[in-house]
C-alpha positions as CSV (number, residue, x, y, z in Angstrom):
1,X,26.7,-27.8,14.2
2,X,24.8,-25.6,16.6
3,X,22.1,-27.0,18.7
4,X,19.6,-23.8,19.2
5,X,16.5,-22.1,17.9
6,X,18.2,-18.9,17.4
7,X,20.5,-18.7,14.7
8,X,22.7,-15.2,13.3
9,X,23.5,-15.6,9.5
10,X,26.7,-13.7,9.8
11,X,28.0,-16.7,12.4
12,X,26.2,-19.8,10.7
13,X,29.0,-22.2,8.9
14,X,27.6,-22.9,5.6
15,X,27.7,-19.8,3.0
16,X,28.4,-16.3,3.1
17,X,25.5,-14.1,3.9
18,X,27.2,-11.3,2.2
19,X,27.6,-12.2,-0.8
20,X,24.6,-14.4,-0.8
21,X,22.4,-14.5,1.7
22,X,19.8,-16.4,0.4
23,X,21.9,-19.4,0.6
24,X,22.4,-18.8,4.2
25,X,18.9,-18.3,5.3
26,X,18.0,-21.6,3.0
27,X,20.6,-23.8,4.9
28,X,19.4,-22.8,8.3
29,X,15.5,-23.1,7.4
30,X,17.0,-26.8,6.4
31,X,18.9,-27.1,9.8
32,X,15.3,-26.2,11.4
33,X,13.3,-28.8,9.4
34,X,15.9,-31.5,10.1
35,X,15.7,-30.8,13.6
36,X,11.8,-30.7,13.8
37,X,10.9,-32.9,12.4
38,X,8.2,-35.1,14.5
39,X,4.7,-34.7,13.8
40,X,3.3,-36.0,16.7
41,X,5.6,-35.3,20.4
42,X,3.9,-35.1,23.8
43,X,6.2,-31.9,24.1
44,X,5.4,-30.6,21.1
45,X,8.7,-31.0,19.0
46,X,8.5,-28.0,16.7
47,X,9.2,-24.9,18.6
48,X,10.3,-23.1,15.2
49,X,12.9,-20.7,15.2
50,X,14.8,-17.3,15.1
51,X,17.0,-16.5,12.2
52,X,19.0,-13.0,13.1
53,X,20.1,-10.7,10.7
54,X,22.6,-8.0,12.2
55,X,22.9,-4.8,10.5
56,X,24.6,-4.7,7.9
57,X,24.9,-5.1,3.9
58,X,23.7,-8.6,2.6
59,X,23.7,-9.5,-1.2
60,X,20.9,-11.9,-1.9
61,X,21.2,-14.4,-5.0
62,X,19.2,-17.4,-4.0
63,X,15.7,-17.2,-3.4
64,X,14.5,-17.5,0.5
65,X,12.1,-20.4,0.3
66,X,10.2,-20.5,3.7
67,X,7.9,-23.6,4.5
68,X,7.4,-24.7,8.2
69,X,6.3,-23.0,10.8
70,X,6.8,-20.6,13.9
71,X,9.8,-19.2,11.9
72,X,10.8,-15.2,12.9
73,X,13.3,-13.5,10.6
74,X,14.4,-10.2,12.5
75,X,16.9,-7.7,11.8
76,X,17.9,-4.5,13.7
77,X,16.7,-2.0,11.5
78,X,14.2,-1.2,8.9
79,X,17.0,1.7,6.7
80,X,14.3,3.4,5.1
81,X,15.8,6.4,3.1
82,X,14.8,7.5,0.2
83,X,16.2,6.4,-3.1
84,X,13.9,7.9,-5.5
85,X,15.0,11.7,-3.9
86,X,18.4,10.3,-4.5
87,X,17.9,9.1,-8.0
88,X,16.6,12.5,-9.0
89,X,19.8,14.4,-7.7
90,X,22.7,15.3,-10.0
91,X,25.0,12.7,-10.1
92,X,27.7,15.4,-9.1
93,X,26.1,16.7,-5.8
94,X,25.9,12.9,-4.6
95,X,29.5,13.5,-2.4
96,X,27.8,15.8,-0.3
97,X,24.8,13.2,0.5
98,X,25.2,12.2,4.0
99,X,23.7,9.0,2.6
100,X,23.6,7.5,-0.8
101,X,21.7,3.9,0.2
102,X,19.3,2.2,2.4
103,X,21.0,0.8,6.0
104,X,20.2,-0.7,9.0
105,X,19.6,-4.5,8.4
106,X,19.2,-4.6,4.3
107,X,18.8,-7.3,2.1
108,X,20.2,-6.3,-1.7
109,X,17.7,-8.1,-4.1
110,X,19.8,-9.4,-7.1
111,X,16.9,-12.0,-8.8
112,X,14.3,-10.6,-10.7
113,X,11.5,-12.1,-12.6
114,X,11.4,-12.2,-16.4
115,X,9.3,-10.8,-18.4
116,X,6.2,-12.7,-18.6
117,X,7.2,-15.4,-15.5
118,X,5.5,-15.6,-12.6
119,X,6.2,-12.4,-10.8
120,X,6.6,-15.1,-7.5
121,X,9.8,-16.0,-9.5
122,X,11.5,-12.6,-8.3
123,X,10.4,-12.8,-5.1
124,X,13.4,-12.5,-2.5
125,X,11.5,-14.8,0.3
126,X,8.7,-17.0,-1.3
127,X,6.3,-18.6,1.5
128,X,4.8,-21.7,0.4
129,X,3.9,-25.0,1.1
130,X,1.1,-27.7,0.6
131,X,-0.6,-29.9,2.8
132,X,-2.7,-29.6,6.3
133,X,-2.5,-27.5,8.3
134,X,-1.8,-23.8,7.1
135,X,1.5,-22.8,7.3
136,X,1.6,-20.8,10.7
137,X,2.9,-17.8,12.4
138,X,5.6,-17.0,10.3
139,X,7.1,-13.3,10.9
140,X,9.5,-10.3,9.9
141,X,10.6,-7.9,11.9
142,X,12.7,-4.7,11.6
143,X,15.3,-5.3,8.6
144,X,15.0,-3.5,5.2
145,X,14.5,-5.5,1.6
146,X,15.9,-3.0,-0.9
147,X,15.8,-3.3,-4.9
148,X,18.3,-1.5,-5.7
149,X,17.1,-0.2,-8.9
150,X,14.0,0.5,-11.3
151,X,14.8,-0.1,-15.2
152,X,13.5,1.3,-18.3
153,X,9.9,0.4,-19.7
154,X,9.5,2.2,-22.7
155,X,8.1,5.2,-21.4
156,X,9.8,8.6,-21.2
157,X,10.5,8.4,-17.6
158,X,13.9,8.3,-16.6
159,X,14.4,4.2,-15.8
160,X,14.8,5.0,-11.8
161,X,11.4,6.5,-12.4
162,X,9.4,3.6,-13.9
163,X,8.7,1.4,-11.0
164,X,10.1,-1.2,-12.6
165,X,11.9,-4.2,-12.1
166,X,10.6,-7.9,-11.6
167,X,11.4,-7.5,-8.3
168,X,9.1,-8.5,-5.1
169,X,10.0,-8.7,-1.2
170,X,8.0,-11.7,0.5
171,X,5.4,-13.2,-1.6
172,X,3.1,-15.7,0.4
173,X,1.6,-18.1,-1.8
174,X,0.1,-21.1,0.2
175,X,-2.9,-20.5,2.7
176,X,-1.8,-19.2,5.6
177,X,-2.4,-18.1,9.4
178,X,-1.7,-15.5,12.0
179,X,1.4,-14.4,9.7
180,X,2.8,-11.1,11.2
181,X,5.3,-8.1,9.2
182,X,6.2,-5.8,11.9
183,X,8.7,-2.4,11.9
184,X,9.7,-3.5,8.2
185,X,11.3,-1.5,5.5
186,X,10.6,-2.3,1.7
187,X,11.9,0.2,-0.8
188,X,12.5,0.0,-5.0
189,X,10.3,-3.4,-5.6
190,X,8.0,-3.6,-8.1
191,X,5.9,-6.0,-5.4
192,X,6.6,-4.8,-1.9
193,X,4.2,-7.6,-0.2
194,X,2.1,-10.3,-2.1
195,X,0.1,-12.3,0.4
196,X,-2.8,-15.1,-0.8
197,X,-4.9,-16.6,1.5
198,X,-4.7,-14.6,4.4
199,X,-5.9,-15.6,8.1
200,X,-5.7,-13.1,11.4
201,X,-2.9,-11.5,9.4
202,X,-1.6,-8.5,11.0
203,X,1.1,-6.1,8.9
204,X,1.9,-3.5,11.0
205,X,4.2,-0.2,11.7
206,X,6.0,-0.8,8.6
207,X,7.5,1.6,6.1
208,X,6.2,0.5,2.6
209,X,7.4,2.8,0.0
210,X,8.8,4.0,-3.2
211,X,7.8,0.4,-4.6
212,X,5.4,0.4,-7.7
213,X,2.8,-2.0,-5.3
214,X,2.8,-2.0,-1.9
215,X,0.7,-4.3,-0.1
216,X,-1.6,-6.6,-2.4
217,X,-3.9,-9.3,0.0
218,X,-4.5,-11.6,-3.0
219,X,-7.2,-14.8,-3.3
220,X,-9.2,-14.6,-0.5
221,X,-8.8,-13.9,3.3
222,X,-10.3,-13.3,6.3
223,X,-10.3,-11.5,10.1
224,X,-6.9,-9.6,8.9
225,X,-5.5,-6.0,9.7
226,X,-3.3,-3.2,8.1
227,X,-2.8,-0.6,10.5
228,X,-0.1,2.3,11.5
229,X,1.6,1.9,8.6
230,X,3.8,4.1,6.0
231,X,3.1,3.3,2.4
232,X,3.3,4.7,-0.9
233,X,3.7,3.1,-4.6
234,X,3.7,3.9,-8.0
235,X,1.3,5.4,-10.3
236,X,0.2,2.3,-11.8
237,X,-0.1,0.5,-8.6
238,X,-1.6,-0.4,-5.5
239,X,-0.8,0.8,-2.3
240,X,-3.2,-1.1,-0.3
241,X,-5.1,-3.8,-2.5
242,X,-7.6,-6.4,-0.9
243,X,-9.8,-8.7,-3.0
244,X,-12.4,-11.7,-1.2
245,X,-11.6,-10.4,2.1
246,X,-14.5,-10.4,5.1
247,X,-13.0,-8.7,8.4
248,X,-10.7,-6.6,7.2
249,X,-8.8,-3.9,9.0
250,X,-7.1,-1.4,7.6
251,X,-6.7,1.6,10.1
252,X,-4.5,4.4,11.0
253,X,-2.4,4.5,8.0
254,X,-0.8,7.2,6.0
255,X,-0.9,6.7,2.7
256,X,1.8,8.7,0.6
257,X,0.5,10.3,-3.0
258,X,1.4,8.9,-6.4
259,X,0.0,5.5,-5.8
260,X,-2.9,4.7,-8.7
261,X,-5.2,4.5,-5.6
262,X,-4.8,5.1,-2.2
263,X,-6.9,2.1,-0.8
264,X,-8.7,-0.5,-3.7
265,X,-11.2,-2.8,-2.4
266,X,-12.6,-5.4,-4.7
267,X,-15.1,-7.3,-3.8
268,X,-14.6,-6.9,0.2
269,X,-17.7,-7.5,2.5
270,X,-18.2,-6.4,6.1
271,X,-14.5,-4.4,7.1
272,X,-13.5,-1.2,8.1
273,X,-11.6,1.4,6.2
274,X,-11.1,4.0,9.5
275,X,-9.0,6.6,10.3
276,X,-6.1,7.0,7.8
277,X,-4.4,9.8,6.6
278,X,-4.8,9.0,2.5
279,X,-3.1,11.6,0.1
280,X,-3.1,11.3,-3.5
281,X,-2.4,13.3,-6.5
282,X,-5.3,11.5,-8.2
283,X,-8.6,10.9,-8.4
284,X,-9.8,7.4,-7.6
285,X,-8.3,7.5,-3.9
286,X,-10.2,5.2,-2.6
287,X,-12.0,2.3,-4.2
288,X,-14.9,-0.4,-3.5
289,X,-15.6,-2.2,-6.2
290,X,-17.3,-5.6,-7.6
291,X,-20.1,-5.5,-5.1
292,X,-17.8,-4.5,-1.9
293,X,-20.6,-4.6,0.5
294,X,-21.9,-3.7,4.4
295,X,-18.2,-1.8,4.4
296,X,-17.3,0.8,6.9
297,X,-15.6,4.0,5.6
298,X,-15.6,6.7,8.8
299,X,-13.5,9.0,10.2
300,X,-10.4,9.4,7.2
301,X,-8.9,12.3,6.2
302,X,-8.4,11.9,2.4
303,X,-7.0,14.8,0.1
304,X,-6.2,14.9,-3.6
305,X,-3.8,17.8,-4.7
306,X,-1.5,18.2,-7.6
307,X,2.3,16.6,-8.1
308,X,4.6,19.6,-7.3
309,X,7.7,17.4,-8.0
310,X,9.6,17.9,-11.4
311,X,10.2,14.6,-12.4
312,X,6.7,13.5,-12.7
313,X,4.8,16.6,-12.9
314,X,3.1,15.0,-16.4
315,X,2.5,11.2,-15.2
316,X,-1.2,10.4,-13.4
317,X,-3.0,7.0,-13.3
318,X,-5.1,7.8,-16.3
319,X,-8.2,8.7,-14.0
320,X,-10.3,12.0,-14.5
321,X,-12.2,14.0,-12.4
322,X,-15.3,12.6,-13.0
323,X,-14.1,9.4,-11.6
324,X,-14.8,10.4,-8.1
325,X,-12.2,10.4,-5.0
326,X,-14.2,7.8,-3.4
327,X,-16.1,5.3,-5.7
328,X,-18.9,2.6,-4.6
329,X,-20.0,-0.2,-6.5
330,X,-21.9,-2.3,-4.0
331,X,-24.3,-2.2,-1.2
332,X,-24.9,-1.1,2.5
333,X,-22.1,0.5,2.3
334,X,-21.7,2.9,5.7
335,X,-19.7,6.5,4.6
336,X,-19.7,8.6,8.0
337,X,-17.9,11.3,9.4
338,X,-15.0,11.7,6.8
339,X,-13.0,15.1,5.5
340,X,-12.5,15.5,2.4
341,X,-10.0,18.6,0.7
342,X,-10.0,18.9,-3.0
343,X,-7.1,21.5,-3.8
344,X,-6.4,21.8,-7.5
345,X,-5.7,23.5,-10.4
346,X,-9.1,24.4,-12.2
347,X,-7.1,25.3,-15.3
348,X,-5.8,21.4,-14.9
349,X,-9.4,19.9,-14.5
350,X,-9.9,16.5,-16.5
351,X,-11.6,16.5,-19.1
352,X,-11.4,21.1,-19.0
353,X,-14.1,22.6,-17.4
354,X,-15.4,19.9,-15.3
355,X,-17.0,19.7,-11.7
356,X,-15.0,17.0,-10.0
357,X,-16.9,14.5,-7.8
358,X,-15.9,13.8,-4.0
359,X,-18.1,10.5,-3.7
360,X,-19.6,8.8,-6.2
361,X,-22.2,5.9,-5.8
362,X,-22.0,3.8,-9.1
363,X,-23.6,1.0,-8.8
364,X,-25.2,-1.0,-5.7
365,X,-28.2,-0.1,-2.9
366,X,-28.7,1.0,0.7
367,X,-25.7,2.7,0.9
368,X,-25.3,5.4,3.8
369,X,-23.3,8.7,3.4
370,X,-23.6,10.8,6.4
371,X,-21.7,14.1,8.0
372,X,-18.9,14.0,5.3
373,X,-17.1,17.2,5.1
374,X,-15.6,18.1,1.6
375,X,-13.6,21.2,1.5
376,X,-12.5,22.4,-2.2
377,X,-10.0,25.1,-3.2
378,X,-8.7,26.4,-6.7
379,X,-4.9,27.1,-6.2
380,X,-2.5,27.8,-9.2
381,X,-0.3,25.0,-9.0
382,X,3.6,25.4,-8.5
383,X,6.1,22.7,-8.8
384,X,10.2,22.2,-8.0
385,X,13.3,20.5,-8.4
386,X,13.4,19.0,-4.2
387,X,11.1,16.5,-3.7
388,X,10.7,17.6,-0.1
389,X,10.5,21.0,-0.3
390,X,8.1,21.1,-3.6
391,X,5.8,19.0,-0.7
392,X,6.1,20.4,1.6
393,X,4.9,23.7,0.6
394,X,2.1,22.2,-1.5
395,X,1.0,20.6,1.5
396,X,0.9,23.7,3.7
397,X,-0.4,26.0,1.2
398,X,-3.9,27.3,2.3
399,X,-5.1,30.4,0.4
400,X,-6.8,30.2,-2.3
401,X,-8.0,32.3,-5.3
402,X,-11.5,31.1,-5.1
403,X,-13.6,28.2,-3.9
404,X,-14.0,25.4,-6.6
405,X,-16.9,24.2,-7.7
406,X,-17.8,20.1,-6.7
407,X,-20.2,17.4,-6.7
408,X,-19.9,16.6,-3.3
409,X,-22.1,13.2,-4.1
410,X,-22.7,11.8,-7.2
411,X,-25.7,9.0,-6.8
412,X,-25.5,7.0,-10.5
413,X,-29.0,6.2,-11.8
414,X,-27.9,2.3,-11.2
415,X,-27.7,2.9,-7.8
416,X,-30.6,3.2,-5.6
417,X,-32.2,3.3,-2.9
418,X,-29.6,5.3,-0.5
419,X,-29.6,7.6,2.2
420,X,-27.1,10.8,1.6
421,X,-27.4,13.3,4.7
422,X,-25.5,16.2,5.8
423,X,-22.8,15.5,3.1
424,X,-23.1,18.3,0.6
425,X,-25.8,21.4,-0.1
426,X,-28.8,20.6,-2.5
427,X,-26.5,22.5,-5.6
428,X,-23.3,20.0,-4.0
429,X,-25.7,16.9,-3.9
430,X,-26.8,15.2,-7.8
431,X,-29.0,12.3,-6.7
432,X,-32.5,10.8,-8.4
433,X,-34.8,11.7,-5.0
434,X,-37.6,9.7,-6.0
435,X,-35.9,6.6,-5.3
436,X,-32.8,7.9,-2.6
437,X,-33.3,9.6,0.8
438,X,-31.6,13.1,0.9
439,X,-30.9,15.7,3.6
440,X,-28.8,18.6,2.7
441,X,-26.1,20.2,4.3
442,X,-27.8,23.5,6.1
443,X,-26.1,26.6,4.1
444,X,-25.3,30.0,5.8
445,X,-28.8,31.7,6.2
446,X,-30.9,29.4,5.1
């Protein structure tokens, strides 16, 4: 048996860790707990461990199930590529792919939860364990956790389409701390990453995408970070999701379009939602909801256009555009110094013949909007069978037919007692003055 704290699963005796390795990784984590197993050493006695994963293909069966400590799981590769691009090509042109799969260090996830289980039961690592302390400073690192495959749901998407599958990456389900998911790839889950109970958390410069959820801080947490990451889900799903959390960062992210919601804050108090790149192809980008409160939103570029891919040209997340990119339901609430470009389709407005809303204060008081920039063109939108290119040119399309009409800001009458300046003209602006402080956006002559 080797005596170390770094271990390769290709090399370890017990298993296969391609065919299944799951298996592997839950012989080794039992090597490390056997080993460490003194709770009280003058020399500490539980250093933890490295578990190496070389690229390559490995099959995984068995769930991961991950329960001590100062445990890193590191690969040499995150093998983003895109499968959904892939998916939508003609079977017949796939010989001329240079690539038909995800590489670099990739797990194949083969369990699945059923219908109406515990979506933790298709998890392909599940953190958890009881007891005092936390679980602590567990990480992954730089290999790719691939689904394979979406299935069929009813709808009349084509089953690669749907988002679909029972399937989740790492699920964290005890209270934990310090946790870190660095230079990671997740693609085709249905649950990219499910974390509870989140302390000093970081999940960083990871590629998060083509998963019908992306990231989803669950419970409760506290002094955590999301930052410099690439993300995008599905269109009934989160890409970033927080709920309970105080001091949280999320910062310097771009957000891909077709997730439900771009960022979706429930009930968050006292974090910072600054400079991200968010793109969506619906409204309800970004959400504070359930009294999110004393919240900082500065500094993000966010713009909503129209899907220019054929394959889902007719799905959206059942949003319309009197929803509002940006929606407040709580108080003190800090909105400075953010662009926003609304480039749509008049002729596709929801319900027809509406004004869409940029920001829209539903509920809550003493919420600040300042020096917010909206920018809103009518285009006549154009779609195409590449993914990339259809994009791409939506993306760098500038000219316009005419301006659109907006509501920059939207103040409900069950919010009150807000400050909006320098975020929209007095026709942009529909606010009850009488009980809001308003300053309009200077117009050209006035």
């Amino acid at each position: 048996m080797p005596s170390t704290t770094r271990y390769d699963v290709t090399t370890w005796p017990f298993g296969d860790a391609k065919d299944d390795i799951g298996e592997v990784i839950n012989s080794i984590i039992a090597d490390v707990r056997q080993r460490q197993n003194a709770s009280v050493d003058p020399d500490g006695g539980k250093p933890g461990a490295v578990i190496y994963i070389p690229p390559g293909d490995y099959r995984l069966r068995t769930q991961v199930l991950i329960d001590v400590s100062f445990l890193r799981i590191e690969g040499s590769g995150h093998g983003f590529t895109s499968s959904s691009i892939r998916f939508n090509v003609p079977e017949e042109q796939w010989p001329d792919l240079h690539e038909l799969w995800p590489g670099g260090s990739r797990i194949l996830v083969e369990i699945a939860a059923d219908a109406g289980h515990d979506e933790s039961a298709g998890a392909a690592f599940l953190v958890k364990r009881t007891g005092s302390p936390r679980i602590s400073s567990v990480e992954f690192s730089n290999f790719c956790i691939d689904g394979l495959h979406f299935r069929a749901d009813g709808s009349d998407l084509h089953p690669e389409n749907t988002y679909v599958n029972g399937k989740t990456g790492i699920y964290v389900a005890s209270a934990n701390d310090s946790f870190r998911f660095n230079g990671m790839g997740f693609v085709y889950l249905e649950h990219a990453l499910t974390i509870y109970n989140a302390d000093a958390l970081s999940i960083h410069d990871n590629f998060i995408a083509e998963s019908g959820n992306c990231i989803e801080l669950r419970g409760w947490g506290q002094a955590s970070k999301v930052t410099d990451n690439l993300i995008g889900a599905g269109p009934r799903g989160y890409s970033i999701f927080a709920e309970n959390h105080g001091g949280l960062l999320i910062t310097a992210n771009n957000v891909f379009p077709r997730g439900a919601s771009s960022v979706h804050l429930r009930s968050v108090t006292r974090s910072s939602v600054t400079n991200n790149r968010l793109h969506s192809f619906y409204p309800g980008m970004l959400i504070l909801e359930q009294n999110a409160s004393e919240n900082l939103i500065a500094a993000n570029h966010l713009l909503r256009d129209r899907e220019p891919w054929a394959p889902f040209i007719d799905v959206d997340n059942g949003r319309d555009d009197l929803f509002g990119l940006l929606l407040i339901e709580g108080a003190n609430n800090s909105v400075i110094g953010n662009h926003f470009s609304e480039v749509v389709d008049s002729r596709k407005l929801r319900p027809g013949g509406a004004t869409p809303i940029i920001i829209r204060l539903a509920e809550g008081v003493g919420n600040y909007v300042a020096s917010n920039h909206t920018v809103a063109l009518d285009v006549r939108s154009t779609s195409g069978d590449s993914a990339f290119d259809a994009q791409v040119d939506a993306l760098l399309a500038t000219a316009a037919t005419e301006r659109l009409d907006i509501v920059t800001v939207l103040v409900e009458p069950s919010s009150s007692g807000n400050t909006i300046l320098d975020s929209g003209t007095d026709a942009q602006v529909d606010l009850d003055r009488t009980v809001n402080a308003f300053r309009a956006t200077p117009g050209i002559g006035s």
